[in-house]
C-alpha positions in Angstrom: 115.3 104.3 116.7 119.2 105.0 116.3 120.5 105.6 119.7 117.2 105.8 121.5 118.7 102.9 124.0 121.8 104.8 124.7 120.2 108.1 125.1 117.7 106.7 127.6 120.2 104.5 129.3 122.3 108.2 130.3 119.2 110.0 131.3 118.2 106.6 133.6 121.3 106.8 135.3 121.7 111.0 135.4 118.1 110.4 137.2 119.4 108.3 139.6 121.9 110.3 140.6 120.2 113.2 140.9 117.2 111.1 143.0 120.3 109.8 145.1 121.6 113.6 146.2 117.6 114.5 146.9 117.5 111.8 148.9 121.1 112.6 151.0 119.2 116.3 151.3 116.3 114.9 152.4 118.3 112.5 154.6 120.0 115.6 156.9 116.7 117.3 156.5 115.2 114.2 158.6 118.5 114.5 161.2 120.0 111.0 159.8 123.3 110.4 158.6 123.6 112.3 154.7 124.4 108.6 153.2 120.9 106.8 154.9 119.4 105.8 151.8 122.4 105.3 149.8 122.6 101.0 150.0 119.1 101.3 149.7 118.5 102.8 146.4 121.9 101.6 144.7 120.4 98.4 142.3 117.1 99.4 143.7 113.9 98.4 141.5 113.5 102.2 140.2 111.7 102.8 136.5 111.8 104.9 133.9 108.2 105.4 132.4 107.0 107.0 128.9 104.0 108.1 129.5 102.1 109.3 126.2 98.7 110.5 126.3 97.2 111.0 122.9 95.2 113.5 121.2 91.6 114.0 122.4 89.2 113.2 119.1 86.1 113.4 120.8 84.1 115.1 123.3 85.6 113.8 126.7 83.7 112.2 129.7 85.7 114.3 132.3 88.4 117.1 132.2 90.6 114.9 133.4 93.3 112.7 131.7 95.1 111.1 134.8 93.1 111.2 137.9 94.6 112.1 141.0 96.6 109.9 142.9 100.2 109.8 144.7 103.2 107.3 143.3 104.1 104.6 145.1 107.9 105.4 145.6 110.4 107.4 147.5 110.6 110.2 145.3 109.7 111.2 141.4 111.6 112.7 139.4 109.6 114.5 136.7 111.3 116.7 133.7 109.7 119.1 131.6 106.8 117.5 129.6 105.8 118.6 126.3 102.2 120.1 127.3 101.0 121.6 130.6 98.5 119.6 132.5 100.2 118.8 135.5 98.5 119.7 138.7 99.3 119.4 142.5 97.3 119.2 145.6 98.1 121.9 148.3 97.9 122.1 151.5 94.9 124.2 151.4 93.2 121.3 148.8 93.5 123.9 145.8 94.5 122.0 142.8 97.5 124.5 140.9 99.3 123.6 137.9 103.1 122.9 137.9 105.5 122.9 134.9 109.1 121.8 135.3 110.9 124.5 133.0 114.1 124.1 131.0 116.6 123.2 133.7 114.1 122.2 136.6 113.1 119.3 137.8 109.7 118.7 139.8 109.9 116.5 142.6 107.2 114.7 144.5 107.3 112.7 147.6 105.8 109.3 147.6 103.9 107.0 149.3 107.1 104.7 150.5 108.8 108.1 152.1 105.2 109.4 153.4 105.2 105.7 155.8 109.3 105.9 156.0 108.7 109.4 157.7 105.9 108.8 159.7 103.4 111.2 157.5 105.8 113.8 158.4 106.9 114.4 154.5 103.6 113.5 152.5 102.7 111.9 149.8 102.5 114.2 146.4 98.9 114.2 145.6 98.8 115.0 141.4 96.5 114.9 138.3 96.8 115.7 134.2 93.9 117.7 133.2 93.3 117.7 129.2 94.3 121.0 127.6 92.1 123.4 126.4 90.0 122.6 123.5 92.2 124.6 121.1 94.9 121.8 121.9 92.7 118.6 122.0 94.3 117.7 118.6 97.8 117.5 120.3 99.4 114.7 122.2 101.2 114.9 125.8 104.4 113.3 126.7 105.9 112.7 130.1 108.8 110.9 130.9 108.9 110.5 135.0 111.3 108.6 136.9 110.0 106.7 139.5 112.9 105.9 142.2 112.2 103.3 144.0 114.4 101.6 147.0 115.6 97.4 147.3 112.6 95.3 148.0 114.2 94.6 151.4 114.4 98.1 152.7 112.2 98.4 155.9 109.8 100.9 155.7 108.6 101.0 159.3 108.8 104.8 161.1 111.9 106.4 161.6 112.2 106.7 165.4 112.9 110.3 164.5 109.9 110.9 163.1 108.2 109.3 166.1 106.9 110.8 169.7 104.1 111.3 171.8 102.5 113.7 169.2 102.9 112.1 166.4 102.7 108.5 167.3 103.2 105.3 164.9 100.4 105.7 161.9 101.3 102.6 159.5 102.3 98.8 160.2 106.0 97.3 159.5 106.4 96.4 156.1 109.5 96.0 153.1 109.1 98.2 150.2 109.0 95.1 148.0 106.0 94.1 150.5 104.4 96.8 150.1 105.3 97.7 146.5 102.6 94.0 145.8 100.1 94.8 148.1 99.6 98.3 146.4 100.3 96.7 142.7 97.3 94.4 144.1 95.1 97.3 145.1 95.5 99.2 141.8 95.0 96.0 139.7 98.3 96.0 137.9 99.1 92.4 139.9 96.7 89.9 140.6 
């Protein structure tokens, strides 16, 4: 399609640099210097993903399209889709529905940032349910951006995020280390 490269090239890099000032937020948020992730995200291995789920033609084995989980990444980035669906996990383990409107942008925390910070910012838990039966015959598009740090960036605890009360929870590893091992676990590597 005409210009469909050029077009997702921009938004790939607007993402990035919109991930990259979350991230210096998040950064003073956590009491570390504003620019912490910075080298650690610039040429980093962070996607863009299309995500289409079609129309629903038949009666459906459960009422959900994407089952829960949590992303693998620092952060997602996540635009307005064209269908609601989206659901997050709260505190309280109530599932609500979240829609990025015109000029927002939904962020979750992931699972490299839940070990980075020592479980102190958690991992997004999320779903897509399927519409309501009046909108089966309608499809769902999602375009997330998935920003993801250098395989070499050590995700072991942040000392700050460490003390007698909240000791150590998960092992050394890289992000690129642990990027396979959960590419493994999902089946997407073998």
């Amino acid at each position: 399609m005409e210009g469909f490269n050029e077009t997702l090239f921009k938004a790939y890099r607007a993402f990035e640099k919109s991930g990259k000032s979350l991230l210096q937020a998040i950064a003073l948020y956590l009491g570390l210097d504003e620019h912490f992730f910075d080298d650690k995200v610039e040429e980093g291995n962070s996607i863009v993903r299309a995500i289409h789920y079609p129309p629903i033609t038949e009666e459906p084995k459960s009422a959900i399209r994407a089952e829960q989980h949590e992303d693998i990444n620092l952060i997602t980035l996540l635009v307005g889709a064209s269908a609601g669906g989206l659901e997050i996990l709260t505190k309280q383990n109530e599932w609500i529905p979240v829609t990025s409107l015109e000029d927002q942008i939904v962020v979750n925390v992931g699972d490299m940032l839940q070990r980075l910070t020592n479980n102190k910012l958690k991992s997004t838990t999320h779903r897509v349910v399927n519409p309501p039966r009046e909108l089966w015959h309608t499809s769902r598009f999602s375009i997330p951006f998935f920003l993801h740090p250098k395989s070499a960036m050590d995700l072991s605890a942040l000392s700050e995020c460490v003390d007698e009360n909240h000791p150590k929870i998960f092992p050394d590893i890289t992000a690129g280390e642990y990027l396979d091992e959960r590419l493994r676990e999902i089946g997407l590597k073998k």
